[in-house]
N, C-alpha and C positions, 0 to 999 in steps of 0.2 A: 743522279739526283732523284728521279722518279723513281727509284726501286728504295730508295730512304725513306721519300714519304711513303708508298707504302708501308715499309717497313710500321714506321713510328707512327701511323694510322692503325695498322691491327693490331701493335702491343694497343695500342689507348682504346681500341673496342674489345679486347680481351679485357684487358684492367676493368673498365665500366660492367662487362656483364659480372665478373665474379665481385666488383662490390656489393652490385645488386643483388648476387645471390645474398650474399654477406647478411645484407639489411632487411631482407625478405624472410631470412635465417632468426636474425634476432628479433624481428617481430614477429614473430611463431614464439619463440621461447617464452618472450616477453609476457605473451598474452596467455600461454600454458604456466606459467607460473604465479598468475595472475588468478586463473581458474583454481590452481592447488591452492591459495591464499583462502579465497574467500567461502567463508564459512557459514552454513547456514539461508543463503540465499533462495529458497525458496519462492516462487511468486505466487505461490498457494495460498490460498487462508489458513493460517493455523489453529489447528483444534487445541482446543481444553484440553487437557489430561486430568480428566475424570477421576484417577487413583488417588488423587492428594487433594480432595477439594470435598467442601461441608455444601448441604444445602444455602447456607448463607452465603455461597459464593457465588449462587445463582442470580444473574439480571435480572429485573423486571421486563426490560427491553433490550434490545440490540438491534442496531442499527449500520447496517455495514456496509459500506463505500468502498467498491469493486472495481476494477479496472481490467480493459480488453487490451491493453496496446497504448493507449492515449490519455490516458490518467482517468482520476476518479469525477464524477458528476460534480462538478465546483458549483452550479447554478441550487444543486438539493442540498450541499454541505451549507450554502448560504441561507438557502428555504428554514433547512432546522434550526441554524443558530438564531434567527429569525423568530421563530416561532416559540422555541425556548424560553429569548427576553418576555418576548408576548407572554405567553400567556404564566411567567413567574410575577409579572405586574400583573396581569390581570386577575390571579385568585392571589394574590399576596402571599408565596408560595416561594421556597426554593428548591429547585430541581437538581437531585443530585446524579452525576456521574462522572465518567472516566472516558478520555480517547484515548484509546491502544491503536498506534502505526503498526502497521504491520507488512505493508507490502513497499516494494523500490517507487510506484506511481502514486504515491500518496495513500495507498488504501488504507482503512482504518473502518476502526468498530465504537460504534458511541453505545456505552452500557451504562443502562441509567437504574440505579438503586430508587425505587419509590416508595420505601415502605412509610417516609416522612408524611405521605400524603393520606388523606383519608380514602376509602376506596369509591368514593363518588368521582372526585377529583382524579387520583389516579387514572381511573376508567373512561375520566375524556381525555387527559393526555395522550394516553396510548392509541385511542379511538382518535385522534385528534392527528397522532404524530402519522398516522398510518393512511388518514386520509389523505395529507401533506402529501406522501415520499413511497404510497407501494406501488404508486403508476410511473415513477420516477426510473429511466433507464441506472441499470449497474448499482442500485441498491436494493438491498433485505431486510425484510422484518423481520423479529423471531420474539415469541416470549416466552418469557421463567427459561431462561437458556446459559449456560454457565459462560462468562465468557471471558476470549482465550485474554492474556496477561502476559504476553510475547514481548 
């Protein structure tokens, strides 16, 4: 009787490990096939391609919400949009742009076309957005900069 259960004890610790290989097996596949799928993945910022673009495609501003691991700056995405309302009441004004997502953690580029503005006005917005957001962690400023359309 004792050499049965043995028995029927190592077939069932045999059986157990090679399912686990089994499952160990197919989640390797799983996840390499998963890798071949996805396309384009990047977590880089993506550049402009310069070859196919006019001066008019160039931004006034850009603005870009960066990320290390933990997503983008939520408290500066809030500060702009913030500030945007403001001060489009404040000079009776509408600001024009575009968010472009661009990374897996939220990251994105706010590119704001100001030609609508006069260059007094323009020149505090910029002057304005920059005092906001260039002491701000994981964001950039840039201007007259093409920006990417990903």
């Amino acid at each position: 009787m004792k050499f049965s259960i043995i028995i029927f004890m190592s077939s069932l610790l045999v059986c157990a490990c090679n399912t686990s290989k089994n499952v160990t097996n197919e989640k390797n596949e799983e996840e390499n096939n998963h890798k071949d799928k996805v396309i384009n993945s990047s977590d880089e910022h993506p550049e402009a391609d310069s070859s196919n673009t006019s001066p008019s495609d160039s931004s006034d501003l850009v603005i870009t919400f960066s990320s290390r691991g933990e997503g983008i700056n939520g408290n500066a995405v809030e500060t702009l949009n913030s500030f945007i309302d403001e001060f489009e009441s404040q000079y009776d004004v509408s600001i024009e742009f575009n968010i472009y997502n661009w990374g897996r953690e939220g990251e994105k580029d706010y590119c704001f076309n100001l030609e609508n503005l006069n260059s007094k006005i323009k020149g505090s917005f910029i002057a304005e957005s920059k005092g906001l957001l260039e002491e701000k962690n994981l964001v950039t400023i840039t201007e007259n900069r093409i920006c990417s359309k990903k």
